[in-house]
C-alpha positions in Angstrom: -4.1 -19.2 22.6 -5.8 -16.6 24.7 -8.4 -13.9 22.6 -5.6 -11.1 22.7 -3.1 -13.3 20.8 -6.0 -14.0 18.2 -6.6 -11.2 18.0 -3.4 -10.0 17.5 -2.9 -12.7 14.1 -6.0 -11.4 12.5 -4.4 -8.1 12.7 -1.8 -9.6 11.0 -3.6 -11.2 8.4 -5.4 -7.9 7.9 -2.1 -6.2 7.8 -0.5 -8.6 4.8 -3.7 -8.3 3.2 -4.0 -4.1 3.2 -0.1 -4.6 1.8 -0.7 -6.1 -1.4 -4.1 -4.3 -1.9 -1.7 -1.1 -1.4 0.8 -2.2 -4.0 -1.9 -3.5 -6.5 -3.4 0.0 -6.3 -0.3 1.7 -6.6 0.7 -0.2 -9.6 -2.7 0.6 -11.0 -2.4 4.2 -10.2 1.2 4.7 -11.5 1.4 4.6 -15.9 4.2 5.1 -18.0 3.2 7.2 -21.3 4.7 8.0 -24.7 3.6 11.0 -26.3 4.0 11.5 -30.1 7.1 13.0 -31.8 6.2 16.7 -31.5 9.5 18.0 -33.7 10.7 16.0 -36.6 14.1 14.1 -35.6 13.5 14.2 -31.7 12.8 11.2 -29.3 9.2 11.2 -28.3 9.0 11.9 -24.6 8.5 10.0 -22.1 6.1 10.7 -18.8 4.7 8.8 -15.9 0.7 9.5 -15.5 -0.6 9.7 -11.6 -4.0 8.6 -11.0 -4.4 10.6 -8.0 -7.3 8.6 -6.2 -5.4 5.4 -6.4 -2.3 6.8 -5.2 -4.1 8.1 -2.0 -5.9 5.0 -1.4 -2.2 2.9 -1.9 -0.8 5.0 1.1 -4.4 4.7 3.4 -3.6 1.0 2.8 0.1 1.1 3.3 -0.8 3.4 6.6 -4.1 1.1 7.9 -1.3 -1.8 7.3 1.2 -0.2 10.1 -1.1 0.7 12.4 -2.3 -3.0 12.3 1.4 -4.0 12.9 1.8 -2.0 15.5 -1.1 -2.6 17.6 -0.5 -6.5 17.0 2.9 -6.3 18.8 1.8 -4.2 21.1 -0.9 -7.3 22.1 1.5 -9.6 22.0 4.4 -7.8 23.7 2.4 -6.3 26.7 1.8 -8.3 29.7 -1.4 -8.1 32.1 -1.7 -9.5 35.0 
C-alpha cells in the first residue's frame, strides 16, 4: 500500500473512533427527568435535561468524523500521476 492509502485508513480508524466518542457524549449529555407531582391527582411531568457542553462536543465529533470520511475518499478516489 502506498502512504496516501495509509493514510487514508487511519483517517478511517480516526473517523469510527470520533463516532462512538460522539454518541457516548451525546448519550451522556441527553437525561430524561421526573419532577414531583406539583398538583394532587396529576401525572408528574416528564422533561429531557440538555447538558449543553456535551451536546456541542457530540456534534464537533460527529462533524471531525465527516470531514475525516471525506478527505479519506477523496485519497483514495483521486488519481496522480
Amino acid at each position: 500500500m502506498t502512504r496516501t492509502r495509509w493514510i487514508a485508513a487511519a483517517e478511517a480508524v480516526v473517523a469510527l473512533v470520533a463516532i462512538a466518542m460522539s454518541v457516548w457524549f451525546w448519550n451522556q449529555g441527553v437525561q430524561p427527568a421526573r419532577t414531583p407531582v406539583l398538583v394532587e391527582g396529576q401525572p408528574p411531568i416528564e422533561v429531557t435535561m440538555y447538558d449543553g457542553a456535551r451536546v456541542t462536543t457530540s456534534i464537533v465529533m460527529m462533524a471531525a468524523a465527516g470531514l475525516a470520511v471525506v478527505d479519506a475518499l477523496r485519497r483514495v478516489l483521486t488519481r496522480r500521476p
